[in-house]
DOBATOR-533899 format. One record per residue (C-alpha): x, y, z; residue number from 1. Coordinates in nm, 3 decimals, padded with zeros to 5 digits. Layout:
// DOBATOR-533899
         X         Y         Z   pase
         X         Y         Z    NUM
...
***
This chain:
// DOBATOR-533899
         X         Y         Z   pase
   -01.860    02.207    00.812      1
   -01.681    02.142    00.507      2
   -01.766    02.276    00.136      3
   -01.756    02.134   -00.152      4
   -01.645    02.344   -00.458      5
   -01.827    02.347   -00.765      6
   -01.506    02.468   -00.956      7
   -01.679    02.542   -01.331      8
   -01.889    02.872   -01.276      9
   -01.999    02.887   -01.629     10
   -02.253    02.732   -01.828     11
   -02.270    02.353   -01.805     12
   -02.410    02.235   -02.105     13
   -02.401    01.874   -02.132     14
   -02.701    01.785   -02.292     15
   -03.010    01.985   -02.435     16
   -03.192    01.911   -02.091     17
   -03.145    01.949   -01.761     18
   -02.805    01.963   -01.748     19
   -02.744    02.315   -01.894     20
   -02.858    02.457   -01.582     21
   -02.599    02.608   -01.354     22
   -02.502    02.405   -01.051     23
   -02.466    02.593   -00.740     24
   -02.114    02.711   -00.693     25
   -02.097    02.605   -00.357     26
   -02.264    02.363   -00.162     27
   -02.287    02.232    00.218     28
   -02.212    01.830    00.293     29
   -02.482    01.899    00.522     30
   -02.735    01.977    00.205     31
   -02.671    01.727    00.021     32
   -02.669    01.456    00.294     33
   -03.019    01.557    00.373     34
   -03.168    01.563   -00.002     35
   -02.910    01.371   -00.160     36
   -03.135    01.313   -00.521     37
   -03.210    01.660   -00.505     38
   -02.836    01.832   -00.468     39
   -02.681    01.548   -00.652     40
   -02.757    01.634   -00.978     41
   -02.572    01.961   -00.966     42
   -02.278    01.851   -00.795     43
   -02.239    01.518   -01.069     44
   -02.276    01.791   -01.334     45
   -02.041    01.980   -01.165     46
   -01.757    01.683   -01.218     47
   -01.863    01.636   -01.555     48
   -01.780    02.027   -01.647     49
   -01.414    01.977   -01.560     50
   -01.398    01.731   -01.806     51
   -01.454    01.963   -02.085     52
   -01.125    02.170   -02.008     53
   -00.921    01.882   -01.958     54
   -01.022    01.723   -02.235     55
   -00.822    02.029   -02.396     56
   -00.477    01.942   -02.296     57
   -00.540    01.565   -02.294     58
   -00.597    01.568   -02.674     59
   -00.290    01.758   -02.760     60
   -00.030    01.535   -02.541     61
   -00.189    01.207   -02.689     62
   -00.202    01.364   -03.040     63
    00.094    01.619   -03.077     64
    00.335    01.375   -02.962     65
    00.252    01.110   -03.231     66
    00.296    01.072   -03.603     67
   -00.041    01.122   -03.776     68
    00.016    01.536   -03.781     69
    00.256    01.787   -03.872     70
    00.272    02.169   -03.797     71
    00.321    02.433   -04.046     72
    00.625    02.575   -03.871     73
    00.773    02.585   -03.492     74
    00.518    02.775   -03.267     75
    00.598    02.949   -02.918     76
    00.292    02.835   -02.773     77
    00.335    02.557   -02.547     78
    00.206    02.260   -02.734     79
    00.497    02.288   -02.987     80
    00.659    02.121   -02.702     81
    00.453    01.775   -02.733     82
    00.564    01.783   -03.117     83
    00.935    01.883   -03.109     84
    00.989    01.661   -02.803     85
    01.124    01.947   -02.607     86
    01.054    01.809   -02.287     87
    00.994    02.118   -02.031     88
    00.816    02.100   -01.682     89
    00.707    02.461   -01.709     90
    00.441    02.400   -02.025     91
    00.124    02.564   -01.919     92
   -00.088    02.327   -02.104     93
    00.031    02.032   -01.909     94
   -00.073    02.251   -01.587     95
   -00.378    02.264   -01.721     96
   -00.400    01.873   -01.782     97
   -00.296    01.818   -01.456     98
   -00.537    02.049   -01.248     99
   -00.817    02.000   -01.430    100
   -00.783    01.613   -01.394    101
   -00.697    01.675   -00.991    102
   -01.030    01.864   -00.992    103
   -01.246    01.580   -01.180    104
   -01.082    01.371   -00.926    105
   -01.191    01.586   -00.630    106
   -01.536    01.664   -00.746    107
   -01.616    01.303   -00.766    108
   -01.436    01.171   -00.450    109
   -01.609    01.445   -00.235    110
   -01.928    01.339   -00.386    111
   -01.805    00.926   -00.337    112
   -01.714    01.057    00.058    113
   -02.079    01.252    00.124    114
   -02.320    00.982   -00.062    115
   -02.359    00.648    00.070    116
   -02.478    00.326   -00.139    117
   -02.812    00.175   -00.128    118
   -03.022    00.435   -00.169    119
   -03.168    00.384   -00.474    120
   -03.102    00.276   -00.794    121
   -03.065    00.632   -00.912    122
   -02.836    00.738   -00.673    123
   -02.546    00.457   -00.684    124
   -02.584    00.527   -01.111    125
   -02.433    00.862   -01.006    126
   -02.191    00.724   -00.773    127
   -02.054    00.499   -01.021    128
   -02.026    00.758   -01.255    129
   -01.799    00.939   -01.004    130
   -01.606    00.654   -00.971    131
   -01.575    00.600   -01.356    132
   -01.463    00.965   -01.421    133
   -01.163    00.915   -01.116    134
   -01.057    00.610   -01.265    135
   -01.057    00.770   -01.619    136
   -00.837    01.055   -01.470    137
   -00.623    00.873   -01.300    138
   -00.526    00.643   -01.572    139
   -00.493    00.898   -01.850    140
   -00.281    01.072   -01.571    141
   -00.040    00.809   -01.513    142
   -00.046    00.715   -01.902    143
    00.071    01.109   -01.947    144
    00.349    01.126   -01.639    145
    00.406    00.745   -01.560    146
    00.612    00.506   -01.804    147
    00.448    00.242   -01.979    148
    00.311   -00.033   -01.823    149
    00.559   -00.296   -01.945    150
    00.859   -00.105   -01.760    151
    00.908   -00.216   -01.433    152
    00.503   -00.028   -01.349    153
    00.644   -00.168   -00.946    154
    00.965    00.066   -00.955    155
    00.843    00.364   -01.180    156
    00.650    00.620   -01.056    157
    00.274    00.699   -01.158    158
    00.124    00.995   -00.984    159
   -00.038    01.070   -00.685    160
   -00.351    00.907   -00.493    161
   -00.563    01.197   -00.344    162
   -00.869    01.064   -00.330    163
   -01.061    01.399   -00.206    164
   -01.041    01.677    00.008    165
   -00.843    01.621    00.353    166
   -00.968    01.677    00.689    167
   -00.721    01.876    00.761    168
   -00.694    02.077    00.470    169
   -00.620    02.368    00.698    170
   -00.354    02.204    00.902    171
   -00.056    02.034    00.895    172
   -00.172    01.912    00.513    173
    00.061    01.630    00.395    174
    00.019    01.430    00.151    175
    00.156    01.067   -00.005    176
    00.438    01.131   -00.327    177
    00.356    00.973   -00.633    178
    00.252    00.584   -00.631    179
    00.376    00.339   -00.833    180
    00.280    00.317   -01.221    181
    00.162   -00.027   -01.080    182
   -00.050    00.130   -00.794    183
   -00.199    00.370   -00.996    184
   -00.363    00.148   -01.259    185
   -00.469   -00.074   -00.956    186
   -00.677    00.262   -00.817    187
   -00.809    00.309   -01.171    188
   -00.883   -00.023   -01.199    189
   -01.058   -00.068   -00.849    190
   -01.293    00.248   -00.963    191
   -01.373    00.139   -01.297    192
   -01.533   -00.155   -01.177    193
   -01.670   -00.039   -00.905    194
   -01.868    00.196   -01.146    195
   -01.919   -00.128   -01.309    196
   -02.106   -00.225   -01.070    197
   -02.285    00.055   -00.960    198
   -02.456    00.175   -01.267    199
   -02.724    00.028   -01.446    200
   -02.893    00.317   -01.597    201
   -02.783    00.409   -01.948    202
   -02.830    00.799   -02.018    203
   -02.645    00.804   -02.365    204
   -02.306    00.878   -02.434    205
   -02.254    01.213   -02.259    206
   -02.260    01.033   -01.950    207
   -02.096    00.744   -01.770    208
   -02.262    00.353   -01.783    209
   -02.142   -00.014   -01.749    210
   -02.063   -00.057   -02.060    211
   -01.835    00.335   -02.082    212
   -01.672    00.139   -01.750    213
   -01.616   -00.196   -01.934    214
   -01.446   -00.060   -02.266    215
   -01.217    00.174   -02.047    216
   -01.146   -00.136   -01.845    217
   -01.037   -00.338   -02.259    218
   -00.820   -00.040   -02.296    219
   -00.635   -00.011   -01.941    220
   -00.564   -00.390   -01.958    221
   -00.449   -00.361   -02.309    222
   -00.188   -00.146   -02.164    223
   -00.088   -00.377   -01.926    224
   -00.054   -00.683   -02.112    225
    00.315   -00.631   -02.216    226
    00.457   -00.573   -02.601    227
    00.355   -00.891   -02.887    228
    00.695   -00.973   -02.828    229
    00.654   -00.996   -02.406    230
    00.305   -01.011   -02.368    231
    00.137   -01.053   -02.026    232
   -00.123   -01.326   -02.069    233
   -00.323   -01.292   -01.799    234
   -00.372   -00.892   -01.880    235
   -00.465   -01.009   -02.267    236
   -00.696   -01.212   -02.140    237
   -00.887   -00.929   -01.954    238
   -00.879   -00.707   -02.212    239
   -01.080   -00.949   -02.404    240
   -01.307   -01.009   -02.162    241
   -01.389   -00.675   -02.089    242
   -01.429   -00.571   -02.459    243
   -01.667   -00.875   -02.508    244
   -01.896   -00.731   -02.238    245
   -01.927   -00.419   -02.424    246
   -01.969   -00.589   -02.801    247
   -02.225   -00.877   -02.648    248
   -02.419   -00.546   -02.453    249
   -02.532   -00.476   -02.812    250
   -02.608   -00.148   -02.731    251
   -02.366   -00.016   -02.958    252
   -02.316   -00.027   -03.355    253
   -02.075    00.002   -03.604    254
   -02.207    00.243   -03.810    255
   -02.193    00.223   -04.169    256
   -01.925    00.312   -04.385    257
   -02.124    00.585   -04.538    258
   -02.217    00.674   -04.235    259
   -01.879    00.626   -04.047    260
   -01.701    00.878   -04.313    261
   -01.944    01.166   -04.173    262
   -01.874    01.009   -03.801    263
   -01.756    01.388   -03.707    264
   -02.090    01.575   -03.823    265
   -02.322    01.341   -03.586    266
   -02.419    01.501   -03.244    267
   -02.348    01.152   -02.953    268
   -02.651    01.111   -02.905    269
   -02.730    01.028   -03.234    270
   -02.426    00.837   -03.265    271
   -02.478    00.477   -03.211    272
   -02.090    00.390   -03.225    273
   -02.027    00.613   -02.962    274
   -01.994    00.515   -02.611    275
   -01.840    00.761   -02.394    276
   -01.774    01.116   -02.479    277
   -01.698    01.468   -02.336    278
   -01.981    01.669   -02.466    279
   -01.960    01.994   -02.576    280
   -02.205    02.244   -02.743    281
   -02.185    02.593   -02.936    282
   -02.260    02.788   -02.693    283
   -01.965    02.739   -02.501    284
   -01.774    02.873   -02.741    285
   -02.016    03.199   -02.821    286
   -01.873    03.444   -03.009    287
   -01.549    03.235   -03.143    288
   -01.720    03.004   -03.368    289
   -01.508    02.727   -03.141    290
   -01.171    02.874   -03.316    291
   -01.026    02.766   -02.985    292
   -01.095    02.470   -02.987    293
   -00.913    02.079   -03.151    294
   -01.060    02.126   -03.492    295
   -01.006    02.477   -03.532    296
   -00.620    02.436   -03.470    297
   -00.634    02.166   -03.751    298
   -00.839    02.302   -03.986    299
   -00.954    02.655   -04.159    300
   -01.359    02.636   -04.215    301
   -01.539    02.943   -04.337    302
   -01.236    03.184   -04.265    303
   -01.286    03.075   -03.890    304
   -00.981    02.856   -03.712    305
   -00.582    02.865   -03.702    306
   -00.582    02.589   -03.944    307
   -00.199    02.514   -03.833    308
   -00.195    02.156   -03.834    309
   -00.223    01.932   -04.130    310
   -00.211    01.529   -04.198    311
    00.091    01.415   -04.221    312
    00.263    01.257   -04.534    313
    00.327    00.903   -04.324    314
   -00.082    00.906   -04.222    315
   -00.189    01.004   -04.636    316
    00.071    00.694   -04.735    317
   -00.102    00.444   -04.521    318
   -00.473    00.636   -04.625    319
   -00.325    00.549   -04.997    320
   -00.160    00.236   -04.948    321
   -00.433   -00.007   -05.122    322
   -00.502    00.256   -05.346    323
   -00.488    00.624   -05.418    324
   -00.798    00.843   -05.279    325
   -00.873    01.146   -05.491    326
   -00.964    01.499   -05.271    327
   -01.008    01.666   -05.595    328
   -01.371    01.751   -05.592    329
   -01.401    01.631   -05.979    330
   -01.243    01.313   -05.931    331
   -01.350    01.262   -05.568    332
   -01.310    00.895   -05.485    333
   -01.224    00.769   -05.140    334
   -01.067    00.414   -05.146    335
   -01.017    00.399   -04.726    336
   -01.310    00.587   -04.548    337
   -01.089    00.722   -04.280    338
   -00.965    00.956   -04.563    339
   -01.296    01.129   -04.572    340
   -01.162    01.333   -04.284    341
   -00.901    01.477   -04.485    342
   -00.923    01.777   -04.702    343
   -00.660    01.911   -04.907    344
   -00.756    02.335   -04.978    345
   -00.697    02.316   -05.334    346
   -00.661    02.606   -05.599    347
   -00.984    02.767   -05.785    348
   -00.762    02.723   -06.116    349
   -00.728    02.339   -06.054    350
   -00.375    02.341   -06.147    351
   -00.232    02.013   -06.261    352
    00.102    01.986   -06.049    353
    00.288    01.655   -05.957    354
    00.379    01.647   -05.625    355
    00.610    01.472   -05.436    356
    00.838    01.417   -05.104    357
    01.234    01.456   -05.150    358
    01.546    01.494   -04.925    359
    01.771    01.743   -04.911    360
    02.146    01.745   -04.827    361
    02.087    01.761   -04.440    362
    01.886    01.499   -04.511    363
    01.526    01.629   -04.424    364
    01.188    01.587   -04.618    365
    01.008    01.836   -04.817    366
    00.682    01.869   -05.071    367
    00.773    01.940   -05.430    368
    00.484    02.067   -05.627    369
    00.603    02.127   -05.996    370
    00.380    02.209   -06.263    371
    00.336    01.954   -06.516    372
    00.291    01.931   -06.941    373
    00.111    01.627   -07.157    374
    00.237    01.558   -07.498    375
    00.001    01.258   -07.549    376
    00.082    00.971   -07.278    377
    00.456    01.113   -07.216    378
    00.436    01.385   -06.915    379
    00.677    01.610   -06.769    380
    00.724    01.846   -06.457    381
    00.871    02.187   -06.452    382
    01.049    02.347   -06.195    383
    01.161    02.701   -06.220    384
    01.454    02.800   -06.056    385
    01.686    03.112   -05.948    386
    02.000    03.013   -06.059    387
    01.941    02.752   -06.346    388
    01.566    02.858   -06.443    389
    01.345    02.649   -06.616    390
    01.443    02.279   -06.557    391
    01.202    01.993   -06.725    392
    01.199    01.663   -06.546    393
    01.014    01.338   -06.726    394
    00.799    01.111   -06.510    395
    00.797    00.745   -06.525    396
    00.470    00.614   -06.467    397
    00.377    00.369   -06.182    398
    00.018    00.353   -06.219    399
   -00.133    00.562   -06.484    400
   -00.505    00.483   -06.385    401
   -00.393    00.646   -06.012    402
   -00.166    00.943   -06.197    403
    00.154    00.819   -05.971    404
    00.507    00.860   -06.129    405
    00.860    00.865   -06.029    406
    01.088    01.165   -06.097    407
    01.459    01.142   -06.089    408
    01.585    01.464   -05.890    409
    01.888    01.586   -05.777    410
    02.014    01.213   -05.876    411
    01.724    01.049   -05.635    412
    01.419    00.869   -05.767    413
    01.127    00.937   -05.603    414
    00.720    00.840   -05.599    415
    00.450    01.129   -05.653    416
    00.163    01.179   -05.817    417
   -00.008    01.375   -06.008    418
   -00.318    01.600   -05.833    419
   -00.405    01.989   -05.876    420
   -00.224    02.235   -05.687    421
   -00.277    02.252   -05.302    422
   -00.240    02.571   -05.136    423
    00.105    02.591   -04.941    424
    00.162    02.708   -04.552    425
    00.547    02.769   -04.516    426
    00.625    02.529   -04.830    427
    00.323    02.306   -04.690    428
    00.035    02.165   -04.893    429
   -00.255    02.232   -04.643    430
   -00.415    01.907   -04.575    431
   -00.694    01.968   -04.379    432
   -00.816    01.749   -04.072    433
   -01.127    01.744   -04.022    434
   -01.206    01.453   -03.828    435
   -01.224    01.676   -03.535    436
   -01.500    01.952   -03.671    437
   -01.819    02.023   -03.830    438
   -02.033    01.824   -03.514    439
   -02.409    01.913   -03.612    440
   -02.233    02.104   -03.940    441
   -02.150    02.377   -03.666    442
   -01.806    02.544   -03.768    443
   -01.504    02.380   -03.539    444
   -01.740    02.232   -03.263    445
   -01.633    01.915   -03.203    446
   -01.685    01.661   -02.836    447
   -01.409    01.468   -02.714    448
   -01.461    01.086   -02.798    449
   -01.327    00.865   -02.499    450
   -01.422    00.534   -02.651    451
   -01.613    00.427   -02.958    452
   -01.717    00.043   -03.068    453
   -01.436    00.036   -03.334    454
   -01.171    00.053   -03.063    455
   -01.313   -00.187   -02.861    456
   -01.283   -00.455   -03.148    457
   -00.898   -00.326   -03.193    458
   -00.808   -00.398   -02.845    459
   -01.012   -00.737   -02.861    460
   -00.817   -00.779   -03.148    461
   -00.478   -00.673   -03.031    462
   -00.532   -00.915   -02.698    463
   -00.596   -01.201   -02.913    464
   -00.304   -01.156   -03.127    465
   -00.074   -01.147   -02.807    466
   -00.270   -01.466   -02.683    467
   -00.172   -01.636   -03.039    468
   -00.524   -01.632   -03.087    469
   -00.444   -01.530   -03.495    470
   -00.752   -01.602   -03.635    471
   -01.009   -01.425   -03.424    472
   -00.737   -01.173   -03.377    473
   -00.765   -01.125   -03.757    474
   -01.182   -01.173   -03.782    475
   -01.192   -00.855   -03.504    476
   -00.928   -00.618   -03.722    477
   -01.066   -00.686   -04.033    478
   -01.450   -00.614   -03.919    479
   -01.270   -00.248   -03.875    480
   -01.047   -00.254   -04.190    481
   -01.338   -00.378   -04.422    482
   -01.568   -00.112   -04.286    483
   -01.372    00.103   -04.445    484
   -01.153   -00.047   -04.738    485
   -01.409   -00.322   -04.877    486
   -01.263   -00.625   -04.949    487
   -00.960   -00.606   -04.804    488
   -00.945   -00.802   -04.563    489
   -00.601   -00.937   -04.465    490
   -00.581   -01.309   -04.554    491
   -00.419   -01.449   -04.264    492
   -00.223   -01.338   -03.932    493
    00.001   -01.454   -03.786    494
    00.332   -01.392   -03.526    495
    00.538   -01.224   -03.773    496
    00.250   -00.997   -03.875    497
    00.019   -00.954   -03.685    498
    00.183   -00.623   -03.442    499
    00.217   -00.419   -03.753    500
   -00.108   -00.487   -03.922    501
   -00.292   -00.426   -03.626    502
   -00.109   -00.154   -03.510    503
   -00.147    00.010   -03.874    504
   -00.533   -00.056   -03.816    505
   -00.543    00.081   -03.485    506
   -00.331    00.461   -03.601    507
   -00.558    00.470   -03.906    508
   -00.875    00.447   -03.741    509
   -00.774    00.594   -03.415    510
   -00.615    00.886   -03.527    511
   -00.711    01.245   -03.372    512
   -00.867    01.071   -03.041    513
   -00.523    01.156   -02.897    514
   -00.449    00.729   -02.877    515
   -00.163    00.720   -03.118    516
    00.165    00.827   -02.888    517
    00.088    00.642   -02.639    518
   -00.005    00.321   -02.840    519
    00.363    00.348   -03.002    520
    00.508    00.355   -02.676    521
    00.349    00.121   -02.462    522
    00.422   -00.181   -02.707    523
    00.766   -00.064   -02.701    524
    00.788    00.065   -03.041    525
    01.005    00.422   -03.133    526
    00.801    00.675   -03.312    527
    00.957    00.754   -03.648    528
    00.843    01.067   -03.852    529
    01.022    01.047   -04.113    530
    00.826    01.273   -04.359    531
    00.829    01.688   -04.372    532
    00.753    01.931   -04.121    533
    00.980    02.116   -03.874    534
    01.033    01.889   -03.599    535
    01.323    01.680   -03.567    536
    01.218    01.450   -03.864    537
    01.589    01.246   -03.863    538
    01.531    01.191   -03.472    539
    01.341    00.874   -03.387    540
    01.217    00.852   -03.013    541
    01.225    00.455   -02.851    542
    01.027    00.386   -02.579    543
    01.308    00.386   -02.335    544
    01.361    00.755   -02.397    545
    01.295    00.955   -02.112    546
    01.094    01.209   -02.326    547
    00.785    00.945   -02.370    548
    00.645    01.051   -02.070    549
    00.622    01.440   -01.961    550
    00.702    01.611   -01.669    551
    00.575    01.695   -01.406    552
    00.451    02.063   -01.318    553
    00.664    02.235   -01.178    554
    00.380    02.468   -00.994    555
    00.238    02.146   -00.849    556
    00.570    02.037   -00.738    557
    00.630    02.359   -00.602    558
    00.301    02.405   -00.408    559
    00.265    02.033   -00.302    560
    00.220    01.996    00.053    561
    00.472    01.686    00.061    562
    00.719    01.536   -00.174    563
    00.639    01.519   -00.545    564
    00.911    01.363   -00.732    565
    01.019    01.457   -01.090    566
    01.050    01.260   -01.385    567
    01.394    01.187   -01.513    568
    01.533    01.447   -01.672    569
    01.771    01.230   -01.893    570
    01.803    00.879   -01.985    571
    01.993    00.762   -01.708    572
    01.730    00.783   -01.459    573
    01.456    00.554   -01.667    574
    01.383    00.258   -01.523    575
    01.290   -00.044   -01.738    576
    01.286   -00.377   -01.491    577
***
């Protein structure tokens, strides 16, 4: 008779209720055909707790490989891969993406092949929320090791449809190679509404409902409807219907912006933007203080995380661009919410420096910060040197009110401003993210957000846009951008704008939900990180570039019981039509 594997043996702690109970590590078909509600439970919970390591790995490709972060210097663990673009199939972290999504997908198609339908309104709830967590993993799979959608998704490869356990495990195994990029979204679609379907009991955002199914369903559509210069109409058009279903569920709100700028600190259930999320609590991380986990690699809180990753200067330059928000806790005025998740670790001494991003002769970016003197309104900025000492540079003033200037150095003019002294990392102002921490106030704890309202009104808005729909295109993003930047709403949209407004939207409000890489690429867009930090910061990456996607494991390649084909491992093997 065959078993099914409860693969997490630890604590599953989903919720303060029943769910922090340990489900049985191993469980007969037989058992749970015969008391299905009973053994259920542990075996859904079961497929919920590989969620929690995957959601590990899946943060760091989405997020390291984008533009809104920079490291404080090169790093042999394997995610300094995702940010240098070092493209290598033997990364343990991507292992780790890929097997624990393979086992999410497992746990819930064993579940999908023991259960039947119909027997009670309780029991096809759980079904569809096995059939929403395989559709999530397969499409974050195939968004991870498949191109995007608008390349050739009939000719590129996606990954691999194992929908359970074979019969004959034992025995002559074999299974298919990857499927098409094309086939795979059409599995994840086929599950997503199928879960659609199936559940109609809402147990808060920890879990799986309609609506988690429906805004999942906005988002995979909104990958397939083609660039805003190509756009796939039909595609557009689903992505709006499905995000309508979840905005007319009114189930969910936009929170306020007072509200929205403490968005970390709130627990999901008592988040009412929140719609989906990968739960996690403190006491999975007992005697760390969660310095393992996302927020403690970006920030430093109470001497406890790595604190190795800071915003970078392109994500504070958008943060600033309709005005300059202060950090410095006597001045502290936030003109763009979103900034509220940003925290520069100032000096005690509060240090007037002006600081500043210049070039060098290779050409790369670096912070300046130069103490500065007042003689009445005229101010100047010292740097001491080496070789020449004590040189004195004047600043022009931009905007006196905001304390920006422009400094001529080493023949360049360049924009600064004026702020106290931030502590430096390897010639790096720390600039805290903490968009990712402080979840009940609790250290680095921090649970995984899948899909909140505010996306759901980006992707309505993005479909629109690519359906010339400019004006509700433009009602959508600015119900985002004036939630956070009052009054400042853009005044029109229109074909020449609209991509880069609304993709500026979607990396500002998006950013650190491991959306941003992938949102670059699949409108066919290069990633440009043009600002300091030691990755390649001259090197832009295009969407044709073979490096947008990763590679396969080699351990599953080397242990699949079939053919599992590699990604290209240069340019001239991508495929775009």
């Amino acid at each position: 008779m065959k078993k099914i594997w409860i693969i997490w043996l630890a604590a599953i702690s989903l919720t303060a209720c029943d769910l922090e109970r340990l489900p049985a590590t191993q469980m007969q078909s037989k058992q749970v055909e015969e008391n299905p509600s009973e053994n259920l439970d542990a075996l859904v919970t079961g497929m919920y707790a590989q969620l929690k390591s995957w959601s590990d790995p899946m943060h760091r490709c989405g997020e390291y490989a984008g533009d809104n972060m920079m490291i404080r210097g090169s790093s042999t663990d394997a995610f300094f891969e995702f940010i240098s673009f070092s493209r290598t199939p033997n990364n343990y972290r991507l292992q780790s993406f890929w097997d624990q999504g393979y086992k999410a997908i497992a746990q819930a198609s064993n579940i999908l092949k023991m259960v039947k339908e119909g027997q009670g309104k309780e029991i096809d709830n759980q079904l569809g929320e096995c059939y929403f967590v395989r559709g999530m993993m397969y499409f974050y799979l195939c968004r991870a090791y498949g191109r995007p959608y608008y390349q050739a998704p009939d000719k590129n490869l996606g990954v691999p449809i194992v929908n359970g356990t074979p019969d004959d495990v034992l025995e002559n195994l074999h299974l298919d190679n990857r499927a098409t990029v094309k086939a795979t979204y059409e599995q994840a679609i086929n599950d997503l509404k199928q879960a659609e379907k199936l559940m109609t009991i809402d147990k808060g955002p920890a879990y799986a409902s309609k609506e988690a199914a429906q805004a999942l369903l906005s988002r995979v559509y909104l990958y397939m409807s083609g660039t805003y210069e190509n756009p796939n109409r039909e595609y557009a058009k689903l992505a709006v219907e499905y995000a309508d279903k979840v905005i007319n569920s009114k189930k969910y709100q936009l929170l306020s912006r007072d509200n929205f700028m403490k968005y970390n600190t709130f627990a999901p259930d008592n988040n009412k933007e929140s719609i989906f999320v990968v739960k996690r609590v403190a006491s999975e991380f007992s005697g760390y203080d969660h310095y393992y986990g996302i927020g403690g690699m970006y920030a430093n809180i109470g001497g406890m995380g790595w604190g190795e990753m800071y915003a970078s200067a392109k994500y504070i330059d958008l943060l600033n661009e309709t005005g300059r928000n202060d950090w410095r806790p006597d001045h502290y005025r936030i003109i763009d919410a979103r900034a509220a998740f940003i925290e520069p670790t100032y000096g005690k001494e509060k240090t007037e420096v002006f600081r500043f991003i210049y070039q060098n002769e290779k050409g790369d970016r670096n912070y300046a910060q130069f103490n500065i003197q007042r003689d009445g309104k005229d101010v100047k900025c010292i740097e001491k040197t080496e070789k020449e000492g004590i040189i004195t540079y004047n600043l022009k003033p931009i905007d006196e009110q905001q304390g920006t200037y422009k400094i001529v150095y080493h023949e360049k003019e360049y924009a600064g401003m004026i702020d106290y002294y931030i502590h430096l990392n390897r010639a790096y102002p720390q600039f805290y993210i903490v968009k990712c921490s402080r979840e009940g106030e609790d250290s680095h704890l921090h649970s995984p957000i899948i899909s909140r309202l505010g996306e759901i009104y980006l992707n309505r808005a993005e479909a629109y846009a690519k359906l010339g729909e400019y004006e509700k295109a433009r009602i959508d993003l600015n119900t985002i951008r004036e939630r956070s930047i009052p009054n400042a709403g853009y005044p029109s949209l229109d074909a020449s704008n609209a991509g880069m407004r609304i993709d500026k939207e979607r990396q500002l409000e998006l950013a650190f939900q491991a959306e941003r890489s992938y949102d670059v690429f699949r409108n066919g867009k290069s990633l440009m990180r043009h600002y300091p930090g030691p990755h390649r910061q001259q090197e832009d990456i295009p969407a044709t570039d073979y490096r947008v996607i990763y590679y396969i494991p080699q351990k599953a390649i080397n242990a699949y019981p079939g053919t599992l084909t590699q990604n290209p491992t240069d340019n001239s093997g991508v495929v775009l039509k």
